[in-house]
C-alpha positions in Angstrom: 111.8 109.3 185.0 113.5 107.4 182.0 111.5 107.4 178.6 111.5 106.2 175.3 114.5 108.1 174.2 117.0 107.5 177.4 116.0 104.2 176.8 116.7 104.2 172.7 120.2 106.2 173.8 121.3 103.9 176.1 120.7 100.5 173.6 122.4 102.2 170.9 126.0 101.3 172.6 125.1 98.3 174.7 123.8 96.8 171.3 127.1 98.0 169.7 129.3 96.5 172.4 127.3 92.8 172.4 128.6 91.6 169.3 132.1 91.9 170.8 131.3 90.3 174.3 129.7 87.4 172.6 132.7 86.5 170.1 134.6 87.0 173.5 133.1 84.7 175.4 133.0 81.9 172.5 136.6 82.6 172.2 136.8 82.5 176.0 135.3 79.3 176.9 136.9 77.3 174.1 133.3 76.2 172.5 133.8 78.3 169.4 137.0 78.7 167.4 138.2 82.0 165.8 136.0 81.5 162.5 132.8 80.8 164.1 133.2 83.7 166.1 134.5 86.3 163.8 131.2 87.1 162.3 129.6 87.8 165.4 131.7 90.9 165.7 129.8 93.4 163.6 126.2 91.8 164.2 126.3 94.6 167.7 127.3 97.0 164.9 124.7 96.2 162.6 121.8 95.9 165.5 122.5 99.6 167.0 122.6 100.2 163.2 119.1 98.9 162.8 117.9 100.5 165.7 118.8 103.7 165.3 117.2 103.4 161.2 114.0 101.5 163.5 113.7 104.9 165.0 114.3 107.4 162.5 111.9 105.8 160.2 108.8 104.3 162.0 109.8 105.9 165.4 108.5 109.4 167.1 111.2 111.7 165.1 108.8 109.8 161.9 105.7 110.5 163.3 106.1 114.0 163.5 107.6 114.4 160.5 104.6 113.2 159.4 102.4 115.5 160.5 
């Protein structure tokens, strides 16, 4: 059965890796050029980031810390 934290452990590197397939597929297709797409780069780093703070502090590992 997959739960809440499969789920959360499988996003963490899909969200990491996204920032990287979409500056390469600007890059690839021509639309973008190299400064447009540069920034996009670390916005998968900074979204795994967020999740992973999104969990720890108003997730379940929160919650029972709480109690």
């Amino acid at each position: 059965m997959f739960e809440r934290p499969d789920a959360v452990l499988t996003a963490i590197p899909l969200l990491a890796l996204s920032g990287l397939a979409l500056r390469s597929a600007i890059a690839l297709t021509g639309i973008g050029t190299g400064l447009l797409a540069a920034p996009l780069a670390p916005v998968g780093y900074l979204a795994a980031l967020s999740l992973v703070f999104r969990e720890l502090f108003t997730g379940p590992v929160a919650e029972e810390a709480t109690e």
